[in-house]
N, CA, C and O atoms as a GROMACS GRO file, in nm:
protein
  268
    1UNK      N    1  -0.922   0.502   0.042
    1UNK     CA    2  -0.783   0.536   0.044
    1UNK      C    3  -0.752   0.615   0.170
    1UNK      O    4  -0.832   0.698   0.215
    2UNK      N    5  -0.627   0.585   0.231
    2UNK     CA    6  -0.575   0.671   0.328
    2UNK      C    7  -0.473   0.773   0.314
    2UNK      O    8  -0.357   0.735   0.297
    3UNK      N    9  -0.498   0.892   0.319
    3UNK     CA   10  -0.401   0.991   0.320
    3UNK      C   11  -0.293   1.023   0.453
    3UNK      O   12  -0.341   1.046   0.564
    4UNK      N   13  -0.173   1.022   0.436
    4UNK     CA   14  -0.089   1.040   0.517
    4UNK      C   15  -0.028   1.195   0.544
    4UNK      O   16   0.075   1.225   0.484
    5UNK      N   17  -0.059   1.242   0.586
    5UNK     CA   18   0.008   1.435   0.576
    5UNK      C   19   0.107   1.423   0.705
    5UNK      O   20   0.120   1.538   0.747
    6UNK      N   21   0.179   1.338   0.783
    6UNK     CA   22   0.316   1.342   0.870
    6UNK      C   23   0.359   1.220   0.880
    6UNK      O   24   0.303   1.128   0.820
    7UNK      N   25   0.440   1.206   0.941
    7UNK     CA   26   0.495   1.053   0.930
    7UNK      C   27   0.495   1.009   1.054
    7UNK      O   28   0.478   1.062   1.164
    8UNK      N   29   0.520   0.896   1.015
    8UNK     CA   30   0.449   0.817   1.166
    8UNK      C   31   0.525   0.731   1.175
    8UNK      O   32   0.560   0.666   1.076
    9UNK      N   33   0.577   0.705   1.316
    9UNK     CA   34   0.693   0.609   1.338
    9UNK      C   35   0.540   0.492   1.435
    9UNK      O   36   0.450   0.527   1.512
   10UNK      N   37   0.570   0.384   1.390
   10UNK     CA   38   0.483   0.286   1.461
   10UNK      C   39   0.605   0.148   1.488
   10UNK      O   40   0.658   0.129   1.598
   11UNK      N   41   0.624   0.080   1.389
   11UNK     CA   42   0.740  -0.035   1.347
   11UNK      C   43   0.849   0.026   1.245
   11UNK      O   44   0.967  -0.008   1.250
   12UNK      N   45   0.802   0.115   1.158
   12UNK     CA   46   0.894   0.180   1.031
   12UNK      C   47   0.848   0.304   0.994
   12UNK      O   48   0.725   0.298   0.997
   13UNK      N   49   0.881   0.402   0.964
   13UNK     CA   50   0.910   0.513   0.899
   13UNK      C   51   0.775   0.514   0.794
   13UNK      O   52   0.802   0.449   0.693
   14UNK      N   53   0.630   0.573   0.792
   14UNK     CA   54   0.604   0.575   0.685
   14UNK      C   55   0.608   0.724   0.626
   14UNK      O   56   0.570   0.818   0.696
   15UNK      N   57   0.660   0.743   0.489
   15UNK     CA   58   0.630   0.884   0.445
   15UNK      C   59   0.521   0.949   0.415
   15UNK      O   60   0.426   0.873   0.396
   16UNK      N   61   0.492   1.088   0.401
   16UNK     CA   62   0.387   1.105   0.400
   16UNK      C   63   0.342   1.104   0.230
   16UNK      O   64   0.418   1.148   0.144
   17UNK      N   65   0.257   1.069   0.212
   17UNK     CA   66   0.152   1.038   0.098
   17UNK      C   67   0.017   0.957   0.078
   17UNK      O   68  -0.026   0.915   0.186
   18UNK      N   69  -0.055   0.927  -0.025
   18UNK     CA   70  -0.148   0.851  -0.015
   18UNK      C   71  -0.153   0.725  -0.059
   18UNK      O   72  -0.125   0.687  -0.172
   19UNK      N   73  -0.204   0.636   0.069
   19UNK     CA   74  -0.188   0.462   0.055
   19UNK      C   75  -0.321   0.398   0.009
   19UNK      O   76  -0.427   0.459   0.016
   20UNK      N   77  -0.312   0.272  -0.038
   20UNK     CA   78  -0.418   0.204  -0.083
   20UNK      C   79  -0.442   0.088   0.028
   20UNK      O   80  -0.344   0.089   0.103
   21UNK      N   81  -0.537  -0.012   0.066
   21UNK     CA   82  -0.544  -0.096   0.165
   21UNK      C   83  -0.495  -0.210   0.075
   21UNK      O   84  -0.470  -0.188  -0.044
   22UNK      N   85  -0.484  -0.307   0.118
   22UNK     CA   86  -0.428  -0.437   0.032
   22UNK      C   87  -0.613  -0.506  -0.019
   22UNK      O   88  -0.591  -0.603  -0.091
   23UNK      N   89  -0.700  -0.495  -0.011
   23UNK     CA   90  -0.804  -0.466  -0.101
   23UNK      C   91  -0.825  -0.369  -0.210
   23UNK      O   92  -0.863  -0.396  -0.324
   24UNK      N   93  -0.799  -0.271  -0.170
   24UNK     CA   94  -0.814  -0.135  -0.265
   24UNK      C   95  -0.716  -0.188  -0.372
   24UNK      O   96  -0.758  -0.182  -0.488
   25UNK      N   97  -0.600  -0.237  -0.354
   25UNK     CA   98  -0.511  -0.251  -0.473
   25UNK      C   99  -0.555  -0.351  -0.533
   25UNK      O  100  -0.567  -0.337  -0.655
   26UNK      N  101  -0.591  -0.476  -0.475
   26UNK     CA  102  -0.638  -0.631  -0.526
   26UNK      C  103  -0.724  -0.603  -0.639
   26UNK      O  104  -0.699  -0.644  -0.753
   27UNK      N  105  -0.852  -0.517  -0.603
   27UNK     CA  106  -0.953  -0.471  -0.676
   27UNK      C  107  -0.896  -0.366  -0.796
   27UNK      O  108  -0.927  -0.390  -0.912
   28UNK      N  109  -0.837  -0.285  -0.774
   28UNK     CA  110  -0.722  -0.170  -0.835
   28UNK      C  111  -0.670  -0.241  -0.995
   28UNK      O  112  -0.685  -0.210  -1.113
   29UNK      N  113  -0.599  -0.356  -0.917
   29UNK     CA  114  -0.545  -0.415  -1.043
   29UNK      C  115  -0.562  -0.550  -1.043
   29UNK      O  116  -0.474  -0.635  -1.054
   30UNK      N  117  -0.727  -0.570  -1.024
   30UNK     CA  118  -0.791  -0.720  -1.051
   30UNK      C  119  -0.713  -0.826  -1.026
   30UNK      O  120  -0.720  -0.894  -1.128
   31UNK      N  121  -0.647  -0.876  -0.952
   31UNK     CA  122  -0.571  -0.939  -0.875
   31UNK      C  123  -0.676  -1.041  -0.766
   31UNK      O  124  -0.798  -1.029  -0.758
   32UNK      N  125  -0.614  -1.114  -0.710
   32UNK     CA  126  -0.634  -1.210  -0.618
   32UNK      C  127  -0.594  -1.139  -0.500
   32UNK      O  128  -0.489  -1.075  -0.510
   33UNK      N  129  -0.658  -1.136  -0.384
   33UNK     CA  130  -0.604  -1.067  -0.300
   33UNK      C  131  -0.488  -1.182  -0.181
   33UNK      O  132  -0.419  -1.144  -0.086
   34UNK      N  133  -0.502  -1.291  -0.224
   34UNK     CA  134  -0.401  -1.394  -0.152
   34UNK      C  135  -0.295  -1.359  -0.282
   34UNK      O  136  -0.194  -1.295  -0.251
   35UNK      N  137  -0.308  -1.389  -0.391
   35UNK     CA  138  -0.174  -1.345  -0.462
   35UNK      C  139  -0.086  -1.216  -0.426
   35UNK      O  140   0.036  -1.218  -0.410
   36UNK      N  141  -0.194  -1.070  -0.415
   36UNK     CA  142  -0.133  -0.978  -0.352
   36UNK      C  143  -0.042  -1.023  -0.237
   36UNK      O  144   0.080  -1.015  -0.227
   37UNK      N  145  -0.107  -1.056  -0.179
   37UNK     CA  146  -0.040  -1.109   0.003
   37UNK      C  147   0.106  -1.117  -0.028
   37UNK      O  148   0.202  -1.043  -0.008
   38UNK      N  149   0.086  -1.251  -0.090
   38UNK     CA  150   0.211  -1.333  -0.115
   38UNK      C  151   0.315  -1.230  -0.172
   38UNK      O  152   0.424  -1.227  -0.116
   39UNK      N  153   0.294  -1.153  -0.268
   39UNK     CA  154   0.400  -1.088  -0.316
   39UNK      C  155   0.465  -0.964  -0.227
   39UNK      O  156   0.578  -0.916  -0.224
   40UNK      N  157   0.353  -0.936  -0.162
   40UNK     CA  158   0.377  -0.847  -0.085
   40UNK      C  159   0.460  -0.910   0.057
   40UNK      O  160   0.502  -0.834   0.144
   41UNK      N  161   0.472  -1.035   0.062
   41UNK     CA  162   0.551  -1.093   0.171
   41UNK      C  163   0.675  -1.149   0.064
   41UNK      O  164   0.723  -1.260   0.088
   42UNK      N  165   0.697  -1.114   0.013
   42UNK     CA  166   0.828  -1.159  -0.102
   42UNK      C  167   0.901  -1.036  -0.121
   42UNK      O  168   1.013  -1.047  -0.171
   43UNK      N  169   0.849  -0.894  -0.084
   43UNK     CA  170   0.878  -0.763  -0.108
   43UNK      C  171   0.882  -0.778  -0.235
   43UNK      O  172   1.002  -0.766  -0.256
   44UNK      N  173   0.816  -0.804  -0.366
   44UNK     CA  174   0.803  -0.780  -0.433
   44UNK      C  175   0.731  -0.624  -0.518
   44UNK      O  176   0.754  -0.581  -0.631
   45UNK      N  177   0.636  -0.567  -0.406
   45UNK     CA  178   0.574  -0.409  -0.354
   45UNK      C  179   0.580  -0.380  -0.235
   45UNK      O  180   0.526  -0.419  -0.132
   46UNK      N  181   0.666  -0.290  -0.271
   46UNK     CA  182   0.644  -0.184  -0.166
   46UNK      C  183   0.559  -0.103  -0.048
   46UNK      O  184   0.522   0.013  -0.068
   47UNK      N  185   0.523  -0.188   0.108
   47UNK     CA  186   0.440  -0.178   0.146
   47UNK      C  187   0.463  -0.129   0.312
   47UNK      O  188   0.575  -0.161   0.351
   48UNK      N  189   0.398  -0.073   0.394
   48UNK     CA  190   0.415  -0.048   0.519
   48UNK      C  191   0.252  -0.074   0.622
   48UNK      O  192   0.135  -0.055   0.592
   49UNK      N  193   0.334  -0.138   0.780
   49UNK     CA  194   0.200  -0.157   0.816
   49UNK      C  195   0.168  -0.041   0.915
   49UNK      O  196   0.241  -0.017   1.012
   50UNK      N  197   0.059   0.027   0.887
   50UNK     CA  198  -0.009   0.107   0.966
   50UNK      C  199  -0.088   0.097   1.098
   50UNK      O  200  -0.190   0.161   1.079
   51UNK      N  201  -0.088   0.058   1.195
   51UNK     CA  202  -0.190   0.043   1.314
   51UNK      C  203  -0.268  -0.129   1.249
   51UNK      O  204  -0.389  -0.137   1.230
   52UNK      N  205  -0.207  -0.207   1.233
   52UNK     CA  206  -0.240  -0.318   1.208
   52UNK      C  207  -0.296  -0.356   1.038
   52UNK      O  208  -0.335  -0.470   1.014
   53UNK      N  209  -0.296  -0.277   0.955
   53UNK     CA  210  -0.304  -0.231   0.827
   53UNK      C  211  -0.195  -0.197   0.741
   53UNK      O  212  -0.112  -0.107   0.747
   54UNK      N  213  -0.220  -0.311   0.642
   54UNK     CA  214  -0.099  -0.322   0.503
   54UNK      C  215  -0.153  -0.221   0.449
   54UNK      O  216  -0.274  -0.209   0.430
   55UNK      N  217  -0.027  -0.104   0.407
   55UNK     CA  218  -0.085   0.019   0.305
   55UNK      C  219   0.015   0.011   0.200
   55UNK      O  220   0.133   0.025   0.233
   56UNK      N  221  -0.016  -0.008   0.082
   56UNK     CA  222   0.040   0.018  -0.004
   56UNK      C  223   0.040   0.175  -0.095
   56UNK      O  224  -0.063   0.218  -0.145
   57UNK      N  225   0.184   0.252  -0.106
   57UNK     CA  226   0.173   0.368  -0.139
   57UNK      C  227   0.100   0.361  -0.274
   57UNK      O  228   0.110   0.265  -0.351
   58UNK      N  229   0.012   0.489  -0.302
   58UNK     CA  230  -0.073   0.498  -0.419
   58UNK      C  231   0.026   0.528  -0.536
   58UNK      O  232  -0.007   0.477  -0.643
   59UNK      N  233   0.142   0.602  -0.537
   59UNK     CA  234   0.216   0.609  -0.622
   59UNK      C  235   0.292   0.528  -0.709
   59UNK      O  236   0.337   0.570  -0.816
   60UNK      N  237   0.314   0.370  -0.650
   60UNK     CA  238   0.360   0.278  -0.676
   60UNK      C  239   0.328   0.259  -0.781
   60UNK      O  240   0.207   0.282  -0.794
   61UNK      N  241   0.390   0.215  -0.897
   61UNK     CA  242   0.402   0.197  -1.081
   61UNK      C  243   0.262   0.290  -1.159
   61UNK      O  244   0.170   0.264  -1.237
   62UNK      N  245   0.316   0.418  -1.081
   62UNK     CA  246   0.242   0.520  -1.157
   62UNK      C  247   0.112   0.519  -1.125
   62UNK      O  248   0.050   0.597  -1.197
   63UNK      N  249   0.049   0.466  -1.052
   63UNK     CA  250  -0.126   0.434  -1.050
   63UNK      C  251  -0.220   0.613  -1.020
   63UNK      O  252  -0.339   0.648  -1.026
   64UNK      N  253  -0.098   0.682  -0.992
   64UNK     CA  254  -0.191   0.851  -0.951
   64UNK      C  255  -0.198   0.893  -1.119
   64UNK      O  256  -0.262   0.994  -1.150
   65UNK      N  257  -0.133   0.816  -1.220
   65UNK     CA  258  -0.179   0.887  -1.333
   65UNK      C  259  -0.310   0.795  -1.358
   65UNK      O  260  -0.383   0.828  -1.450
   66UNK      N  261  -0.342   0.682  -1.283
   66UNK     CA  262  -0.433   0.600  -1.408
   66UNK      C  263  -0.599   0.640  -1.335
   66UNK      O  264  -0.708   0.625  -1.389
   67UNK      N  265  -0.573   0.690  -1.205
   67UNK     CA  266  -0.679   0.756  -1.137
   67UNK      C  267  -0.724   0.952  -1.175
   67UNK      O  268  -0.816   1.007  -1.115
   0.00000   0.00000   0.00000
């Protein structure tokens, strides 16, 4: 996991908090990681790219309680 403590203008605005990689989540919530993709190019989740890296925020549908 990557922790964010300032925000970082690269292409978009990310806020600061902690992100998952688009593996970390695939595995996270047993998923396909081409299905992830796809939804994640549908904006279906909420995602920002970091220095060439899809991060998905860890907070997204509660997952800091299930950790």
């Amino acid at each position: 996991m990557i922790e964010v403590k300032y925000e970082v203008v690269v292409e978009e605005r990310i806020p600061p908090g902690v992100y998952m990689t688009v593996s970390e989540y695939a595995e996270f919530k047993s998923i396909n990681e081409s299905t992830l993709r796809t939804k994640l190019s549908r904006g279906e989740i909420p995602s920002y790219l970091f220095y060439g890296k899809r991060l998905i925020p860890r907070d997204f549908e509660g997952l800091s309680q299930k950790n």
